[in-house]
C-alpha positions in Angstrom: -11.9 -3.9 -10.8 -9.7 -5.7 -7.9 -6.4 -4.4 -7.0 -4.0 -6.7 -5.9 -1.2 -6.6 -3.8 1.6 -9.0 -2.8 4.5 -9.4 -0.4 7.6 -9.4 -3.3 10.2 -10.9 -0.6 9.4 -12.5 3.1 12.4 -10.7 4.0 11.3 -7.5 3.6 8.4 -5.0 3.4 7.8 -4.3 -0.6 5.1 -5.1 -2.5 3.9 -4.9 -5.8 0.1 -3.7 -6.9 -1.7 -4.7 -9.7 -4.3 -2.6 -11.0 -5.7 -4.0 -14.0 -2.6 -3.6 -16.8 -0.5 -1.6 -14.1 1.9 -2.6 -12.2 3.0 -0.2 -8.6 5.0 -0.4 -5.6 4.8 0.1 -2.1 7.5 -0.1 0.6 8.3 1.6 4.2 10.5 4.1 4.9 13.9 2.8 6.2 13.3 4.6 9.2 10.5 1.9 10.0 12.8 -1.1 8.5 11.6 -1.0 5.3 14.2 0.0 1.9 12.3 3.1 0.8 12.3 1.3 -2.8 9.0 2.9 -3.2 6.1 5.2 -2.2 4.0 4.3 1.2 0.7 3.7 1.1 0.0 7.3 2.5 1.7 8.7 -0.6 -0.4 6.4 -2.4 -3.6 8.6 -0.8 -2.1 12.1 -0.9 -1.6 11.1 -4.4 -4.7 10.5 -5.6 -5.9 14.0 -4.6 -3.2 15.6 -6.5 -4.3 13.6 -9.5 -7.7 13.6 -9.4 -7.7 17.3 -8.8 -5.3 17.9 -12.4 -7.5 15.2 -14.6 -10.5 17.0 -13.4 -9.6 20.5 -14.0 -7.8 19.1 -17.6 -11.3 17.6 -18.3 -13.8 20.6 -17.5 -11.4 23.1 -18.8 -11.6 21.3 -22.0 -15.4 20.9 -22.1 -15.8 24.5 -21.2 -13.2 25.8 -23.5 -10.7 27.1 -21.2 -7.5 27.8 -22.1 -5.7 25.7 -19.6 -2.8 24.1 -21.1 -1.1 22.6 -17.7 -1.8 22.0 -14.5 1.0 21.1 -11.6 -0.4 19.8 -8.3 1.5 19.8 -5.1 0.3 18.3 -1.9 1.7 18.1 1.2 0.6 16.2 4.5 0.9 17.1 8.2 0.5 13.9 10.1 1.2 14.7 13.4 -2.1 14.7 14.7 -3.2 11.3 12.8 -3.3 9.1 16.4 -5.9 11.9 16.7 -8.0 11.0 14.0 -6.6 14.6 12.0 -4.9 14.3 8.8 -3.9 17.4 7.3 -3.2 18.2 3.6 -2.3 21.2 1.8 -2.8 21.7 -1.7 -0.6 23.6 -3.9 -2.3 24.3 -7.4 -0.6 25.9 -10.8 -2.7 26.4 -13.7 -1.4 27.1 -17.1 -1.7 28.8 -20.1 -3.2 32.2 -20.7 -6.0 32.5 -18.2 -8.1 35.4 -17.0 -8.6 35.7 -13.4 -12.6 35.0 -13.3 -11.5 31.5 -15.3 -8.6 30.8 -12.7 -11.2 31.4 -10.0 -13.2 29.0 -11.7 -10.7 26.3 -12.3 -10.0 26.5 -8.1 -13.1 26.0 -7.4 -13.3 23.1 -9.3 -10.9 21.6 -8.2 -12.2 21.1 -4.3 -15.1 19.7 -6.6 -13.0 16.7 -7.6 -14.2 13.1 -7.1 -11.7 12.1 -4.4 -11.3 15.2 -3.0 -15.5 14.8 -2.1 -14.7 11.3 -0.7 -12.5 12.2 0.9 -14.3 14.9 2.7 -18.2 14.0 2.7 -18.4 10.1 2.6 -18.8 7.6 5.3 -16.3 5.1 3.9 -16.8 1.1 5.3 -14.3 -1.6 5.3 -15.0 -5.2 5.3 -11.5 -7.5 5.9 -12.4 -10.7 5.2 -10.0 -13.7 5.8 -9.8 -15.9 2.4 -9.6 -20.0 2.5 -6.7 -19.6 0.2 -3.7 -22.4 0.5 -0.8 -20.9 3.7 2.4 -22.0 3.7 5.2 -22.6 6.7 
């Protein structure tokens, strides 16, 4: 899969992202000159947590038989230290339906056992920018 993303205006700083049949957006916040038309690109990340963590606990709780009929996932970032190299986030987790406290227990630790959540935490993640040939305009 390849996820594109273009510049929408050279005026400003939204873009669109294709991912296969989906189409997102991306902007800055008006504070940094941008319109705030749509999510940054570190929402985009916090994001992906939040959602991995409620497909994953949807998906075991239904192979396991769990009565979990809902989940709502809240995250919040602290990114004062990010210069630093730190990148905080707090997870907020609601499970619903009528659970008993040994399968809620359960359910939370399954969700820090989410695919993302493990990248995100144990892997060494490399980055290779190259430059295409593609045509430039003035």
């Amino acid at each position: 899969m390849t996820i594109t993303v273009n510049t929408e205006s050279s005026e400003g700083f939204r873009h669109s992202i294709q991912i296969d049949d989906h189409q997102l957006f991306a902007d800055v916040p008006k504070a940094f000159g941008g319109e705030g038309s749509a999510p940054e690109p570190h929402d985009y990340f916090d994001a992906a947590l939040g959602a991995c963590k409620a497909l994953t606990l949807k998906l075991y709780a239904q192979k396991k038989e769990i009565p979990l009929t809902g989940v709502t996932v809240e995250v919040k970032h602290d990114n004062s230290q990010e210069q630093k190299g730190k990148y905080a986030l707090q997870v907020k987790l609601t499970l619903k339906g009528v659970l008993t406290d040994a399968q809620r227990e359960e359910l939370h630790r399954v969700a820090d056992r989410c695919p993302i959540h493990k990248l995100m935490t144990t892997s060494e993640v490399t980055i290779e920018t190259h430059l295409s040939e593609g045509a430039f305009s003035q």
